[in-house]
N, C-alpha and C positions, 0 to 999 in steps of 0.2 A: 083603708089604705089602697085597697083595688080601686074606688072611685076617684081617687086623687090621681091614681097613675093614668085611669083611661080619661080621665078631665085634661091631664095633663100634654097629651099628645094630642088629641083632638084640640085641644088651646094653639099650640104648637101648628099644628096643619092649617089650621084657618086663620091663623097672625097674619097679615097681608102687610104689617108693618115690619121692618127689617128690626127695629132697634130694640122692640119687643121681645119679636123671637130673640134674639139675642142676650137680653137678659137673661128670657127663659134657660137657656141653652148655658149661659155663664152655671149659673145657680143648680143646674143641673149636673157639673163637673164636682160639686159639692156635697151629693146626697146622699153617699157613701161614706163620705166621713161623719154627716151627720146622723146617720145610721150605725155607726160605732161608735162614735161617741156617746150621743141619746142615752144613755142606761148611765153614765158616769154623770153625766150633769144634772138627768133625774137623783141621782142618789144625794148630790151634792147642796140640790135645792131641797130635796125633802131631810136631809142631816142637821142645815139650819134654820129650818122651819120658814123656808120662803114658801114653800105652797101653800102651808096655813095659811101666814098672812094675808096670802091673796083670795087666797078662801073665804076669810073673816072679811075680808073687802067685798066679795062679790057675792055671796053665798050666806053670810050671817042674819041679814037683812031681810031678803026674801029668798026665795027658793022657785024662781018660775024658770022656764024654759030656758029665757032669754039671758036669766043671770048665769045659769050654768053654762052658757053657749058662751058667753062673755068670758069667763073663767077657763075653757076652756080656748078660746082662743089666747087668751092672754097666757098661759102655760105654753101653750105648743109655740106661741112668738117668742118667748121667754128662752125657752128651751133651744130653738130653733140658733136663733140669733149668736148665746154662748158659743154654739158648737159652732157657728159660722168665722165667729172671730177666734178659735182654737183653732179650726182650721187654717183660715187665713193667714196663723203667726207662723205658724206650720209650716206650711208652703211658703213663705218667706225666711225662715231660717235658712230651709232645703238650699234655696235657691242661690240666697247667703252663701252658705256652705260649699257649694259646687262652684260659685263663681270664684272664690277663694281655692280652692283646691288645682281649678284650671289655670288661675296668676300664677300658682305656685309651677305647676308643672312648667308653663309657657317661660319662666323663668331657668327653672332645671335643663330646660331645654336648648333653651340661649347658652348657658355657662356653658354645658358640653360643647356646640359646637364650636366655642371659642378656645376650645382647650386640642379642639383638633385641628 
């Protein structure tokens, strides 16, 4: 986890492409939630036996470095991803939510002053 973070800002400092960093930096607003989430959608995928399967796909076969590297990316994209689109509905409820609450007020607010 340590090598991903200091990968991660050294990727970051040396990006000379603006649209890059900027992915970087979106995706980085996210890794908090996918750090709290993580342990619910591990438990979710191991409850209906999707990490077997993927196991049985990459691991039943052979067993060398590269299969387990394979499987292990394929989890962590796996995993990754779920939480990115939980998050994302998330934050689009929210935002839902407050834009509706601000029509409401911005309305509440009209009717008063017409009533003075």
């Amino acid at each position: 986890g340590l090598c991903v973070v200091i990968f991660s800002f050294s990727a970051v400092k040396d990006i000379r492409c603006g649209i890059l960093k900027n992915i970087i930096c979106k995706f980085a607003s996210y890794t908090f939630g996918v750090y709290l989430l993580h342990p619910i959608v591990n438990s979710f995928l191991e409850k209906y036996l999707i990490r077997q399967k993927i196991s049985e796909i990459f691991l039943d076969k052979y067993s060398g470095i590269y299969e387990k590297i394979m499987y292990m990316m394929c989890i962590t994209l796996l995993v990754v991803s779920i939480c990115l689109v939980i998050i994302t509905a998330i934050r689009l409820f929210y935002k839902l939510f407050f834009a509706v609450i601000q029509r409401l007020n911005k309305k509440e607010v009209s009717r008063k002053c017409t009533i003075i």
